[in-house]
C-alpha positions as YAML, in Angstrom:
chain: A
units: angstrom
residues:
- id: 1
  name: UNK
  ca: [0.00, 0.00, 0.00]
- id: 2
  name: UNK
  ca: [1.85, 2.99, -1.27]
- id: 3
  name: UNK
  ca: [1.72, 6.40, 0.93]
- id: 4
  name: UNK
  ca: [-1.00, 8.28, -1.37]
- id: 5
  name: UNK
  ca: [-3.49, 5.39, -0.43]
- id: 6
  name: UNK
  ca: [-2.90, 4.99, 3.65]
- id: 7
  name: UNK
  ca: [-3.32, 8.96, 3.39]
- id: 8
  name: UNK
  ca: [-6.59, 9.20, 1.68]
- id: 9
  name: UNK
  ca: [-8.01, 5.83, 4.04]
- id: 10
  name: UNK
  ca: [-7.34, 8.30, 6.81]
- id: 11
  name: UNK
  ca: [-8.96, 10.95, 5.39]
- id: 12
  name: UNK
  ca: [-11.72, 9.06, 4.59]
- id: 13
  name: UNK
  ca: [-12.15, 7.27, 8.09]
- id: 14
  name: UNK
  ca: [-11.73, 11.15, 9.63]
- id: 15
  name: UNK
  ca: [-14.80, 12.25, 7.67]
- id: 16
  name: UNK
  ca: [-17.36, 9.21, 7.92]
- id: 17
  name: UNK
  ca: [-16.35, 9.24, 12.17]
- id: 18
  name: UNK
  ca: [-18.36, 12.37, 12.49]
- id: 19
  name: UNK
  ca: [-21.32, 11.13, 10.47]
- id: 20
  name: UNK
  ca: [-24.69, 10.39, 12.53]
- id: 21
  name: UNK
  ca: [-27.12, 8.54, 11.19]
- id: 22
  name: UNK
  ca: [-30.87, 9.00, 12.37]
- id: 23
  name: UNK
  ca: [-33.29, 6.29, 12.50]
- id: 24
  name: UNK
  ca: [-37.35, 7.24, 12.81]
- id: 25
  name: UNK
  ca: [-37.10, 10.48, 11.60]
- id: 26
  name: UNK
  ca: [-40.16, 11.67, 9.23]
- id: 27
  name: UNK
  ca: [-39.81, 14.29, 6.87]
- id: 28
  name: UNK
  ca: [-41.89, 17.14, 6.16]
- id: 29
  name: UNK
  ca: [-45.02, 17.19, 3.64]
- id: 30
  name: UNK
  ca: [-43.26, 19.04, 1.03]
- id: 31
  name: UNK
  ca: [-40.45, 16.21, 0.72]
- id: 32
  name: UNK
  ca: [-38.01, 18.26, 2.54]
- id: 33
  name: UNK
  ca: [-36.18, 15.37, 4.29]
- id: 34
  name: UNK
  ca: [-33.66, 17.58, 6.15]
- id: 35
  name: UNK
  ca: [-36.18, 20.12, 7.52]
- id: 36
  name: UNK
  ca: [-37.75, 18.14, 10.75]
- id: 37
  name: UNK
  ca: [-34.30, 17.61, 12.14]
- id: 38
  name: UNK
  ca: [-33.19, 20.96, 11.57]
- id: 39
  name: UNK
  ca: [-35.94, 22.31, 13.16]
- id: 40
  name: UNK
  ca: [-35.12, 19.59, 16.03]
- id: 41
  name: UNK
  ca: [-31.50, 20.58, 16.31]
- id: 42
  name: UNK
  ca: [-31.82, 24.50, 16.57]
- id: 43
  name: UNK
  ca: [-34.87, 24.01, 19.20]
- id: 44
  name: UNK
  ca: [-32.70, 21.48, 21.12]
- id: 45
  name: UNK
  ca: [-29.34, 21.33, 20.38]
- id: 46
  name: UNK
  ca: [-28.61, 25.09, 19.78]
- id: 47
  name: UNK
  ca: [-26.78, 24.07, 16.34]
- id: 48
  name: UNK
  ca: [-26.91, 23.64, 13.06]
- id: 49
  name: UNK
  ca: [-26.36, 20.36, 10.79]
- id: 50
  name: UNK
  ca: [-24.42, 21.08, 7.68]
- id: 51
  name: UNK
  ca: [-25.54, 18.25, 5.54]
- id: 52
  name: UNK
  ca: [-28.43, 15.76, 5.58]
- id: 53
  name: UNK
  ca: [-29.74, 13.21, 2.97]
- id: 54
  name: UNK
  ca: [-31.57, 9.97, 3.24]
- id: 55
  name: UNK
  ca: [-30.05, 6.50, 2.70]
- id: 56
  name: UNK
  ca: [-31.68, 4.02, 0.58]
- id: 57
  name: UNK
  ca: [-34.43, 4.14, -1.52]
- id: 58
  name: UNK
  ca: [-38.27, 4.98, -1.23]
- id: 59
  name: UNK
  ca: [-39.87, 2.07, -0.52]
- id: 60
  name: UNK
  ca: [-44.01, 2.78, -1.34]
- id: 61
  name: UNK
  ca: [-45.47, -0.24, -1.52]
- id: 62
  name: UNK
  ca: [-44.18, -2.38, 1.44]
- id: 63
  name: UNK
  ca: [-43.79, 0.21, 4.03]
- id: 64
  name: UNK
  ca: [-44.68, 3.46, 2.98]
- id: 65
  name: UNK
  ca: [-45.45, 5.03, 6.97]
- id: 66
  name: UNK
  ca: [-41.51, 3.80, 7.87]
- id: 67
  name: UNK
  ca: [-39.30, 6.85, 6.85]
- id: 68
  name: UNK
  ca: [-35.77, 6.13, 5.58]
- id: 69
  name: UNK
  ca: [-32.94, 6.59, 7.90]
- id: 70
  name: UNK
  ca: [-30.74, 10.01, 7.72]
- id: 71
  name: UNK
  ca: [-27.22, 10.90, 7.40]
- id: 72
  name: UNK
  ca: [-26.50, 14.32, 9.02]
...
């Protein structure tokens, strides 16, 4: 394993360590994923999340009331 790819493993490791991954969560009516646990970290938290999708994909027909989990 040359230098270049132990570096960029460490990188990568350093970034995914501060992901958080929310189970539960539903998203707003207008599809806006992100906006329920925004609201939820600025009411609680006092702070701001930079990025948040959801993982996976829609699943309509077998469980349509479960919302997908998010990574802030």
């Amino acid at each position: 394993m040359s230098d270049l790819e132990v570096h960029r493993e460490l990188s990568d490791m350093n970034r995914r360590k501060k992901n958080v991954i929310v189970p539960g969560l539903m998203g707003d009516h207008n599809g806006n994923d992100a906006v329920a646990f925004h609201k939820l970290c600025e009411e609680y938290l006092h702070c701001e999340p930079m990025d948040c999708t959801r993982l996976g994909k829609p699943n309509e027909q077998h469980a349509p009331d479960k919302p997908r989990r998010l990574l802030v």
